[in-house]
C-alpha positions as a Markdown table, in Angstrom:
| # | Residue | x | y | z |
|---|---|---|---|---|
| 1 | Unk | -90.9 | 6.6 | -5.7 |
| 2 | Unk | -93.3 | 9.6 | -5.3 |
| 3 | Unk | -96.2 | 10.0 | -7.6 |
| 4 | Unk | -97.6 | 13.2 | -8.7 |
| 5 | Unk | -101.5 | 13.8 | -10.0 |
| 6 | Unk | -102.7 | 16.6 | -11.9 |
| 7 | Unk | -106.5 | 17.1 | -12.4 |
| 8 | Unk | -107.9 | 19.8 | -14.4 |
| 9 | Unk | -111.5 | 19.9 | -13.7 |
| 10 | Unk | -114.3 | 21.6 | -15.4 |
| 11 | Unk | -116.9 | 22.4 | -13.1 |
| 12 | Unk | -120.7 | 20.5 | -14.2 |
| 13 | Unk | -122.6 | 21.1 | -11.3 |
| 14 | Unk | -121.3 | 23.3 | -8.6 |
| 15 | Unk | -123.1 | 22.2 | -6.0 |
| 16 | Unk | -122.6 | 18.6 | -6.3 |
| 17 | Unk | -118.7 | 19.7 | -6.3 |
| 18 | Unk | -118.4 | 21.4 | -3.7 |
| 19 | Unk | -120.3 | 18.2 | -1.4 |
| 20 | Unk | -117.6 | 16.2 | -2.5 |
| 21 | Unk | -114.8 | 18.6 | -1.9 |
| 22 | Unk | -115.8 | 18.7 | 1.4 |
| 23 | Unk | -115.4 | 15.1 | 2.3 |
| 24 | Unk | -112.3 | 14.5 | 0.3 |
| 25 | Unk | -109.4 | 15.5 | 2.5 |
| 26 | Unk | -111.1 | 12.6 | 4.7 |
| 27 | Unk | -110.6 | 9.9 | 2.3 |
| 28 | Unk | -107.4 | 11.8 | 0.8 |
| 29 | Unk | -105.0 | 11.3 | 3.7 |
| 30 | Unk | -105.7 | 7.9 | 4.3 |
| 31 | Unk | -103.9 | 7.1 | 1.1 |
| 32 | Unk | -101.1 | 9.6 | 3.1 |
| 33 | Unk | -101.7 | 11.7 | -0.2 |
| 34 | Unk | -101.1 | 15.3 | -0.1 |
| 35 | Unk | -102.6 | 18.5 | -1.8 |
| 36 | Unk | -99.6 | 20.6 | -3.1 |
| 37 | Unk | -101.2 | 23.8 | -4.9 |
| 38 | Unk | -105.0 | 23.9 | -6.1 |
| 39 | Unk | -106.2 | 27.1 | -7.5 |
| 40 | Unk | -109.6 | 28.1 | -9.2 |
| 41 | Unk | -108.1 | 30.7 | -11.5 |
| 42 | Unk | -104.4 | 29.6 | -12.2 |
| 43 | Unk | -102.5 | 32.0 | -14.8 |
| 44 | Unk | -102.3 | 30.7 | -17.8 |
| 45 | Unk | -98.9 | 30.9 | -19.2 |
| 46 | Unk | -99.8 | 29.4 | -23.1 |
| 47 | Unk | -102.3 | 28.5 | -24.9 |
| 48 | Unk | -106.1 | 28.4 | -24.3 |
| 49 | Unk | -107.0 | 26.7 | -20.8 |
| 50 | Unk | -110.9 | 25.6 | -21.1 |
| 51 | Unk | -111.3 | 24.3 | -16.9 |
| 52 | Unk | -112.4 | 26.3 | -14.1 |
| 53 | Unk | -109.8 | 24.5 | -11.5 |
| 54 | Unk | -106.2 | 22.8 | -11.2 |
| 55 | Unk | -105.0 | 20.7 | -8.5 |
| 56 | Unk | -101.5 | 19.0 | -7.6 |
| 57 | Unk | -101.2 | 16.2 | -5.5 |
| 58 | Unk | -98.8 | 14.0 | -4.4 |
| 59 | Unk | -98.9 | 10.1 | -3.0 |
| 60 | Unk | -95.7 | 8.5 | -1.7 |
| 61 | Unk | -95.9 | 5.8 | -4.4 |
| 62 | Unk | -97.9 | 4.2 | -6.6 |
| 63 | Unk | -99.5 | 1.6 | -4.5 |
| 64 | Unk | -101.1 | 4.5 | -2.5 |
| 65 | Unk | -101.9 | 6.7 | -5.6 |
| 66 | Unk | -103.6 | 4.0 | -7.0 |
| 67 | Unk | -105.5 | 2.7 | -4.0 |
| 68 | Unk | -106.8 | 6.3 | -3.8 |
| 69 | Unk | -108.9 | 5.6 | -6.9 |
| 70 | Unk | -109.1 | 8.8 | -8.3 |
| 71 | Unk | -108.1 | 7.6 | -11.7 |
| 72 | Unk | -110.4 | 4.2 | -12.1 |
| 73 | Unk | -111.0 | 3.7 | -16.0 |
| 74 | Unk | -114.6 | 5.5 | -16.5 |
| 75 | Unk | -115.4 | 7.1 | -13.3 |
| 76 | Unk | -115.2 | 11.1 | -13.2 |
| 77 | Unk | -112.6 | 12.1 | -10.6 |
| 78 | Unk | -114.8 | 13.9 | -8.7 |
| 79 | Unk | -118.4 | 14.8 | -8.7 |
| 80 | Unk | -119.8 | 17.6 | -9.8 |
| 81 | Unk | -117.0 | 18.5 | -12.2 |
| 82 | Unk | -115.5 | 16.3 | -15.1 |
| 83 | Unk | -111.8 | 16.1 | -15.7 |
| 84 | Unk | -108.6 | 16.2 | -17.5 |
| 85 | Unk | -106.0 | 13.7 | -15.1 |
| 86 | Unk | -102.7 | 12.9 | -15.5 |
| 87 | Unk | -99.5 | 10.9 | -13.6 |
| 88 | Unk | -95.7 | 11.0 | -13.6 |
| 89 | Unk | -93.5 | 10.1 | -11.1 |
């Protein structure tokens, strides 16, 4: 069963961000995940929206979404930028 990721990150320190966005489509597909939508100025809809980016991904399963990592207890999901994540599938 498919598992979808939602991050809303608030951007710390742009520059650190934007080194790790550049590697993490490498490490991203080997866990066969994919990036559906990601957008630094989504339109709010309701209510007050206090990030600077969203981003939608999908894994084919939970053994992949978690051997991605990007939700370990106590480590940011990215650097540069703290975070709001959640899960559903």
């Amino acid at each position: 069963m498919a598992v979808y990721a939602i991050a809303q990150l608030k951007m710390t320190e742009r520059a650190a961000y934007d080194r790790y966005q550049a590697r993490f489509f490498d490490v991203f597909r080997k866990f066969n995940g994919r990036l559906l939508a990601a957008d630094e100025s989504p339109r709010v809809l309701e209510g007050a929206w206090p990030f600077d980016k969203l981003a939608m991904m999908s894994f084919p399963d939970v053994a992949s979404f978690r051997a991605c990592g990007f939700m370990r207890i106590g480590r940011p999901f990215s650097r540069g930028a703290s975070s709001s994540s959640y899960a559903a599938r």
